[in-house]
matplotlib code that plots the C-alpha trace (Angstrom):
import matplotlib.pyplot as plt

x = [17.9, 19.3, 20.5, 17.3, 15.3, 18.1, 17.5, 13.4, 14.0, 16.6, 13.5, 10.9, 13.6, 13.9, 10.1, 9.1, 10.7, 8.7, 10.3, 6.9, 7.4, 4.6, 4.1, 1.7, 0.0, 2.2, 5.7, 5.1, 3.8, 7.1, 9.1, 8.0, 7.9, 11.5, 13.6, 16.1, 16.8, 13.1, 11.7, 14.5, 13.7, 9.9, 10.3, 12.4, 10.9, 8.6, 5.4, 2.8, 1.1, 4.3, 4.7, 1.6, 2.3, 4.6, 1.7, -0.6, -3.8, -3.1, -2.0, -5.0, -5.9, -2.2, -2.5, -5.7, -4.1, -1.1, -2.9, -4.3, -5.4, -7.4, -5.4, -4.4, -1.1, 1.3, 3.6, 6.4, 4.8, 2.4, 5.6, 7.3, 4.3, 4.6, 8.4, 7.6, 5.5, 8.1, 11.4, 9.1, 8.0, 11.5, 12.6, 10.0, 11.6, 14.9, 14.1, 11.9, 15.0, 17.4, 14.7, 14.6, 18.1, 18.9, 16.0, 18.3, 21.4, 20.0, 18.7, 21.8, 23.7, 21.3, 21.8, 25.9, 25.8, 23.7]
y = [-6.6, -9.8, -8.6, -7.4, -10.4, -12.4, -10.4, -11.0, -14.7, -14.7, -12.6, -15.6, -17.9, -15.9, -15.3, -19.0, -20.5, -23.8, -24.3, -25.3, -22.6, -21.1, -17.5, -17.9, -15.0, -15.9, -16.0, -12.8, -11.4, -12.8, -11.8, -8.3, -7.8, -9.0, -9.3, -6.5, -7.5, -8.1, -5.5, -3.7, -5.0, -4.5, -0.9, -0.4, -2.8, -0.5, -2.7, -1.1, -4.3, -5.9, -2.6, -2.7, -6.0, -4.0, -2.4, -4.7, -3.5, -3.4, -7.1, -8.9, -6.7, -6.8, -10.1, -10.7, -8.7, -10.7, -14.3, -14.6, -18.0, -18.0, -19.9, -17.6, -18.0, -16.6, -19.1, -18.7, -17.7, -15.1, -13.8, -13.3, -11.7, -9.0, -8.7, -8.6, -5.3, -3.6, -4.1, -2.9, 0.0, 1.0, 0.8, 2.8, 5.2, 5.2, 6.1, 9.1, 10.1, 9.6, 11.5, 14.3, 14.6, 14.4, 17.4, 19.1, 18.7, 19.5, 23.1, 23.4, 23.2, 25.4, 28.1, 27.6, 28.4, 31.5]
z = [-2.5, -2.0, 1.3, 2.5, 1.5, 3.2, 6.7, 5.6, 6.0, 8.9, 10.6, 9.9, 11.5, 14.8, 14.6, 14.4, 17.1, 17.7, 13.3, 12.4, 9.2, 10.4, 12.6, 15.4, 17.5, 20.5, 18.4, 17.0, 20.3, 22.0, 18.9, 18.6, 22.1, 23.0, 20.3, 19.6, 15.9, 15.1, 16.4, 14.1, 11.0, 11.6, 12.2, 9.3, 6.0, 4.7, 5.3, 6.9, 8.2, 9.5, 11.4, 13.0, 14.1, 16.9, 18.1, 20.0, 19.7, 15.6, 15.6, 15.0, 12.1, 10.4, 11.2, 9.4, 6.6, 5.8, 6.8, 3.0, 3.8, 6.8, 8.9, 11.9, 11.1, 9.3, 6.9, 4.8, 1.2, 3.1, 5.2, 1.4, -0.5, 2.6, 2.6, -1.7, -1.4, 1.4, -1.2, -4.3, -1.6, -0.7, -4.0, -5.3, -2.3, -3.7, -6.9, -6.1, -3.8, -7.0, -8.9, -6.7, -6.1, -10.1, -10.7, -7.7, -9.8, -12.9, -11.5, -9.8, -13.3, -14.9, -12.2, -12.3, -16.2, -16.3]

ax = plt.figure().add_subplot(projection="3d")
ax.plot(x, y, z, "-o")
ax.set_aspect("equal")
plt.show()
């Protein structure tokens, strides 16, 4: 966890280049456009709406979707509320992997001591 929200925030660094702790259109264009470890991140977090902010004719909408106040930006508490519901979302993935793989065991016993 700590680790991912550690990468989260190194992300928002690279993303906001002009350090004004805010995303603009243009430094996520840029970021998501050229950046090999942002573009990385984005593709793997989980968040739907940071995803689409790869795709350029879904930006304005994920953009909307994540700008809670209106601004047209992006700052830092609307960048961890998104980064918030990916971790809960790929936990929420682990555990139904761990699930399944525990059912998976279980039958496996069963089927072993018959």
């Amino acid at each position: 966890i700590a680790e991912f929200m550690a990468a989260a925030r190194e992300v928002f660094r690279l993303i906001d280049v002009d350090g004004s702790n805010s995303l603009a259109t243009q430094e996520l264009v840029d970021a998501t456009t050229e950046n090999k470890e942002v573009i990385r991140f984005m593709v793997n977090c989980g968040n739907k709406f940071l995803q689409d902010l790869l795709v350029p004719r879904r930006l304005r909408a994920a953009l909307q979707e994540i700008d809670a106040d209106g601004s047209g930006e992006i700052d830092k508490p609307e960048w961890e509320i998104a980064i918030q519901a990916a971790l809960e979302k790929k936990l929420a993935e682990l555990e139904a992997e761990r699930e399944a793989q525990r059912e998976a065991d279980r039958l496996a016993d069963e089927a072993f001591t018959k």
